[in-house]
N, C-alpha and C positions, 0 to 999 in steps of 0.2 A: 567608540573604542574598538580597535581591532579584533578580531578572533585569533587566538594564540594557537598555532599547531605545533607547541610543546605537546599539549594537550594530546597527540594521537596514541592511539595504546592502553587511554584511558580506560576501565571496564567497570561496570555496574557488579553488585553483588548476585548472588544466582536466585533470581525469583522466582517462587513458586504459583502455579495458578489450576485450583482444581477445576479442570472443565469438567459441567455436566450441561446433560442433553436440555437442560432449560436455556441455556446460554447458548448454543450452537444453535439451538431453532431460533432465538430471538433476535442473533445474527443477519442467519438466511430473511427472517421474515422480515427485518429492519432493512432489507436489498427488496423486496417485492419478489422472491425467491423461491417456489413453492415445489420446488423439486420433494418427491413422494422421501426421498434416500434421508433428507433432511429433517421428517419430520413423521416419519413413519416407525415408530417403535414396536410396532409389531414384526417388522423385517429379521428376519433369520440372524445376521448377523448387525442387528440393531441399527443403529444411523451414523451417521459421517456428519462432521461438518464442512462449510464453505471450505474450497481451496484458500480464499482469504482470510480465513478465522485465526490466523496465524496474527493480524495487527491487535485481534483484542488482549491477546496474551503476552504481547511485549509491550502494551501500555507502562507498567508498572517501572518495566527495565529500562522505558524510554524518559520517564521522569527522574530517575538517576543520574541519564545523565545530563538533560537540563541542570540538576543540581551542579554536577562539576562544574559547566559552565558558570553558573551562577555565584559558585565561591571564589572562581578562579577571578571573578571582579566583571565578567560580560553583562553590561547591563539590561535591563527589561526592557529598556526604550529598543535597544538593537534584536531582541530575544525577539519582540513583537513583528520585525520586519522579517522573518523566518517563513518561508513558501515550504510548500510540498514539493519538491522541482524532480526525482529521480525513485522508482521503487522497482525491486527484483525480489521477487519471492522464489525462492528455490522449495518445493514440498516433497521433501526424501518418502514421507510415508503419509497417508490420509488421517485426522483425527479420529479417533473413534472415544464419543462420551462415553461412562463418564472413566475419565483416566488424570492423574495428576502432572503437569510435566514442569518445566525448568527452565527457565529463559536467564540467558547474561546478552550486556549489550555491550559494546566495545567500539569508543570512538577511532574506526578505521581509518579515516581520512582528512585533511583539507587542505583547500587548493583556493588560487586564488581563480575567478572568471571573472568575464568580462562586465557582469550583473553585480557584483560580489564577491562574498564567501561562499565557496561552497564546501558543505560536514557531509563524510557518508559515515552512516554509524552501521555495525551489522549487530543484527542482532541471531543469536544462537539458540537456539529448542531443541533440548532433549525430555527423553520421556523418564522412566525411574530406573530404571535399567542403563541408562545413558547414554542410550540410540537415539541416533539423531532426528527429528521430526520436522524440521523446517528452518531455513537458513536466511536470511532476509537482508538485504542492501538497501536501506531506506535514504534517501539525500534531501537532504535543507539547503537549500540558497537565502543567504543572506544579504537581500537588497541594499547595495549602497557602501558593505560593509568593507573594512580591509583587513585584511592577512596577515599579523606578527609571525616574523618566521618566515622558512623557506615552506614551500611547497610540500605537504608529503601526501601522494594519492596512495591508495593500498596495491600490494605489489600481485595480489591476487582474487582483485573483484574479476567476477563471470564475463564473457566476450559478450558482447552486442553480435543479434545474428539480423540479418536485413535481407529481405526477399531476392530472389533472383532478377535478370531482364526478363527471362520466361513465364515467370508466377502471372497468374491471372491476377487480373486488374479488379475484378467486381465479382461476388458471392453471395451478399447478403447485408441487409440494412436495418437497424432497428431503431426508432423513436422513442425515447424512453421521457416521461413526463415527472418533472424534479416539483414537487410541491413546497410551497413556503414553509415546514418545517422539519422537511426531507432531513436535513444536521440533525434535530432535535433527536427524532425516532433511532436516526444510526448510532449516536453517540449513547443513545440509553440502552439501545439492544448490544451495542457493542462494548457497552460500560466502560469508556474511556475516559472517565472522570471526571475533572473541572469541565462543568458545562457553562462558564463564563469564556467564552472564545470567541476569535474571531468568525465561528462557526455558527455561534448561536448568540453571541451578544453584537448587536450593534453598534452599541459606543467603543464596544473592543475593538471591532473592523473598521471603524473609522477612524481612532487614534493610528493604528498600523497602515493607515492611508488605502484603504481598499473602498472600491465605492458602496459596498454593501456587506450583510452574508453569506458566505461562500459553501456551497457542498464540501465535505473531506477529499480530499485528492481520491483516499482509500476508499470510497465509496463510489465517485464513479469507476475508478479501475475494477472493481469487486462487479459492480452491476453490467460491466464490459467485458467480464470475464464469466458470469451468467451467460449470459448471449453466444459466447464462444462454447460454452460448453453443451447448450441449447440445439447450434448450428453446426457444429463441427466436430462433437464429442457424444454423440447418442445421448444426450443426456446422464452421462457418466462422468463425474466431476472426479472420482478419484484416478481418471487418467491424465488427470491436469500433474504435470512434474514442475514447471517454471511457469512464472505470471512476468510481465515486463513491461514497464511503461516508464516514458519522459512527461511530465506534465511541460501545460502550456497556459491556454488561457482558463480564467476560472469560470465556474460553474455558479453562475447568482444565482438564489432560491425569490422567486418560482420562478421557473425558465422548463426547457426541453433539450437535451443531447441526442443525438445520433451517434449509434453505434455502426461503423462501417467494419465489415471482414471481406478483406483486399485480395487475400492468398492463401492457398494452404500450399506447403513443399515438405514432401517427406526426406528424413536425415538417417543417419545413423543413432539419432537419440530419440526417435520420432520423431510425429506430423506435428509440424511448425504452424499455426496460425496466426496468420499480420491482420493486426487493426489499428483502427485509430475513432477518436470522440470529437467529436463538433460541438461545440456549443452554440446557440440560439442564435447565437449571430455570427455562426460561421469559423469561429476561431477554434484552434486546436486543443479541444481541454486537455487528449491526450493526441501524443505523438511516438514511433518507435515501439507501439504494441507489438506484442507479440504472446502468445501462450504454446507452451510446447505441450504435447500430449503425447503418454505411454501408446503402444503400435500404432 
């Protein structure tokens, strides 16, 4: 059955999620994460979470709108062929536990590609006040599937920025070691819910035709984005403004990724850092990294 882009425009109800500092450390710690900012509550003006801490709190808003889909008559057989394929975290302000804030999700987009369907849905965070805290362009490609309807992309997703000819070519390289139940840990720290997935069930990964268990897309980008803030950022994650990644190949548990950082170029919006992820055998888990950082 096709994907309907009647459907765009569609939006989740406004979900609540009270973050506290047991959930943000268990985030960071579910990444291998050990930044002091993260888990030091003795600090003056208390801890921060992950620039990525933004996917545990649109969980809720993202199963909404599955549900649309799923009333709208999308079947679960096609629901199953749904990649991680596209994610743009925009962080207007750093979290700070514990604070309550506000997520709605809103199907922005779909388009037909050459793989598929492809949905970008954005999801929206505010805090109680109704300042905004983090913007997010997350994309599903749906393998095989096709398109009811014309095309409609959203008329104001963020530009793609891509290095210059002049950007250095090589900065820094990191090995990072994915253990066989790397899913399990991230999903439970990030309490993303049904832990029957193709993340952590097998029988699920192989009905949806994958040859095994896969890492979250959101957790290598997150652990790739550790590294840039490690390498490139003094170890100051609250200067992370924008995260950006295309996936590619996926990341089977147990395996190893390489995290490479290609370039830094400074903008008018700040320093731009380009990377990208290898997976074990060479393929691109991610591709079109980038993280922008404040000055």
């Amino acid at each position: 059955m096709p994907l309907d882009s009647s459907l765009v425009g569609t939006s989740s109800e406004l979900v609540s999620a009270d973050v506290d500092v047991a959930w943000t450390m268990a985030y960071a710690a579910g990444l291998g994460d050990a930044l002091p900012c993260y888990f030091d509550t003795t600090r003056e003006r208390g801890i921060v979470a992950h620039p990525m801490f933004s996917v545990a709190i649109e969980w809720r808003a993202m199963v909404q709108i599955i549900q649309v889909l799923s009333e709208a008559g999308f079947p679960r057989a096609e629901m199953l062929r749904r990649v991680h394929a596209t994610d743009d975290v925009i962080v207007h302000r750093p979290i700070h536990p514990p604070e309550r804030l506000f997520t709605r999700a809103t199907l922005a987009g779909i388009e037909r590609r050459k793989a598929g369907a492809y949905q970008l849905t954005r999801f929206d965070t505010i805090d109680e006040k109704g300042a905004p805290v983090c913007t997010t362009w997350y994309g599903n490609l749906y393998r095989g599937v096709e398109v009811a309807g014309p095309d409609r992309p959203p008329p104001d997703v963020p530009a793609m920025l891509a290095p210059s000819a002049r950007a250095a070519t090589a900065h820094a390289s990191f090995a990072i070691p994915i253990s066989p139940i790397a899913a399990h840990i991230y999903g439970a720290c990030a309490r993303l819910g049904n832990p029957v997935n193709i993340h952590t069930d097998l029988a699920t990964a192989k009905n949806a035709g994958l040859p095994g268990t896969i890492l979250h897309g959101t957790a290598t980008l997150a652990m790739a984005a550790s590294r840039v803030v490690a390498a490139a950022a003094g170890g100051v994650p609250t200067r992370v403004v924008r995260i950006h990644a295309r996936f590619g190949a996926m990341v089977l548990m147990p395996s190893e990724i390489e995290v490479r950082i290609s370039a830094h170029e400074q903008g008018a919006a700040g320093k731009t850092v380009f990377f990208e992820v290898l997976s074990a055998d060479g393929g691109r888990a991610i591709r079109d990294g980038f993280v922008v950082l404040r000055g």
